[in-house]
N, C-alpha and C positions, 0 to 999 in steps of 0.2 A: 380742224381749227388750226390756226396760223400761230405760229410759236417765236418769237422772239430770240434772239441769238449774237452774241457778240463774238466774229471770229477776230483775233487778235494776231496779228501776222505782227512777229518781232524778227529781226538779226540785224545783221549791219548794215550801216550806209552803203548803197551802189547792190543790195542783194537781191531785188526785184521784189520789196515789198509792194510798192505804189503798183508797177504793173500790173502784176496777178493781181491787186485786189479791184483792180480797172477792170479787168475781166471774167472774174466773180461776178463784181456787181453787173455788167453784161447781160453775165449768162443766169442771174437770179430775175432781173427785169423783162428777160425775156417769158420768166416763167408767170408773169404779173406778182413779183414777189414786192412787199416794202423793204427796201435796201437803201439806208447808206453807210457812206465811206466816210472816215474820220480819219484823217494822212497829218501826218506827224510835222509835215513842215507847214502846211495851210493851218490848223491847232495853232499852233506855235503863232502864228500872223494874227491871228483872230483872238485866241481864248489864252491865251501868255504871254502873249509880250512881257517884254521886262524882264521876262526868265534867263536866265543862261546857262551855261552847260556842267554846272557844278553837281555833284550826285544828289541834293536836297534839291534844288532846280530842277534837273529832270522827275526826282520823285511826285514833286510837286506838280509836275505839267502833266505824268500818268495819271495821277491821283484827279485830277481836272476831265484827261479824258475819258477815266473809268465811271465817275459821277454822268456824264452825256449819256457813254453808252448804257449805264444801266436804264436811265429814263428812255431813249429809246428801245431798247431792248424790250421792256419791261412794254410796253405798248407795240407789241407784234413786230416790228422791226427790224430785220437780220441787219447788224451792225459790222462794219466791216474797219477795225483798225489797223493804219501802216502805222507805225512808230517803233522807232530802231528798240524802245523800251530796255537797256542792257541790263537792268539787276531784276535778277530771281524774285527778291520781297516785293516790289512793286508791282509784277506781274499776278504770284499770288496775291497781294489786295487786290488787286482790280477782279480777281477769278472770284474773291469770296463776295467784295463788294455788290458784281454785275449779278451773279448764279449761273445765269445761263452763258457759256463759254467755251470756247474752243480755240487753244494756242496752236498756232501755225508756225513752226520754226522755217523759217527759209532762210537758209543754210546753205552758203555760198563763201569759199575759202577768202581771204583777207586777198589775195595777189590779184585776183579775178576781181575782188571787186575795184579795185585801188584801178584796176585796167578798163571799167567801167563807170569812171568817176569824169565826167563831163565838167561838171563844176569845178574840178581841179581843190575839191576839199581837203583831200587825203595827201596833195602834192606837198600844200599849207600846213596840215597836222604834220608831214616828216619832216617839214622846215621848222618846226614851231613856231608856227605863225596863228595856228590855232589849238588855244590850248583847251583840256578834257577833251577830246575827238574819242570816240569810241572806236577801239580797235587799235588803235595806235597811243595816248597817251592817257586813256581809261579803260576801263575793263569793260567785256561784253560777256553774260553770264549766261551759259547756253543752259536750255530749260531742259527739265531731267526729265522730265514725263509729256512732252507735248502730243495732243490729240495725232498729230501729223505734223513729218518734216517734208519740207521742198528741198529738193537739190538741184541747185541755181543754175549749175555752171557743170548738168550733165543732162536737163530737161529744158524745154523751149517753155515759156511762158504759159503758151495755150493748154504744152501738157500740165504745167503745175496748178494751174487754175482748175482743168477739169479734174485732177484728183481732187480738188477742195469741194465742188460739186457735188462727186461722189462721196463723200465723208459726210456734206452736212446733209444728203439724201439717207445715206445710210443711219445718220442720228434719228432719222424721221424731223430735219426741216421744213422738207416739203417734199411730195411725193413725185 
């Protein structure tokens, strides 16, 4: 039987949440798994607007995306979240809210990502031009116990992906 699952890929801007979960969902679709992605910045377009980047804001907009994933989840679903997500308590609610979960830190130092930053976000955050930026004028609160850490900025993408494979095989997601 088909088990439901929300892996929650959290860290900073520019640390390859969006990619790896691009290639998860990939390599789950190949296995004819139901999979999707829930990315922090399309969220934000669709299901918050209005929101901003104030800590009750982003609480607000986890607390939005943890309610999606549990319903899918909760109907067979392997949920796959990007969002930078930076505080600990809203990560645990969403872990108590969804059940079925697995936090992915990908974990990639501040310099490498700022050098990875296309968008020129982090440029604006050290000008203050954009203010709460996480990592630069807000906190980002690294998770004490996650299922599994990626390290961004010493494995390729494809590797970090297939450890996530492996982990949610190894949970028994899917064989």
């Amino acid at each position: 039987m088909k088990r439901g699952v929300t892996v929650w890929f959290t860290g900073l801007s520019c640390s390859g949440k969006t990619t790896i979960s691009k290639l998860v969902e990939a390599g789950l679709r190949e296995r004819g798994l139901a999979v999707e992605v829930l990315d922090g910045d399309v969220v934000r377009q669709n299901l918050s607007q209005g929101l901003g980047f104030t800590k009750t804001d982003r609480d607000i907009n986890i607390q939005r995306i943890a309610f999606v994933s549990k319903l899918l989840t909760r109907n067979s679903v392997i949920t796959l979240v990007a969002a930078i997500s930076p505080y600990r308590e809203a990560r645990e609610l969403a872990r108590k809210e969804i059940g079925s979960f697995v936090e992915v830190y990908v974990k990639c130092p501040l310099d490498i990502c700022i050098t990875r930053d296309v968008k020129g976000l982090y440029r604006k955050a050290l000008e203050s031009s954009i203010p709460h930026f996480t990592g630069i004028s807000d906190p980002y609160e690294e998770p004490l116990e996650p299922e599994l850490i990626l390290y961004t900025d010493r494995e390729l993408p494809e590797e970090s992906a297939a450890k996530v494979l492996r982990r949610l095989q190894g949970l028994g997601y899917f064989s």
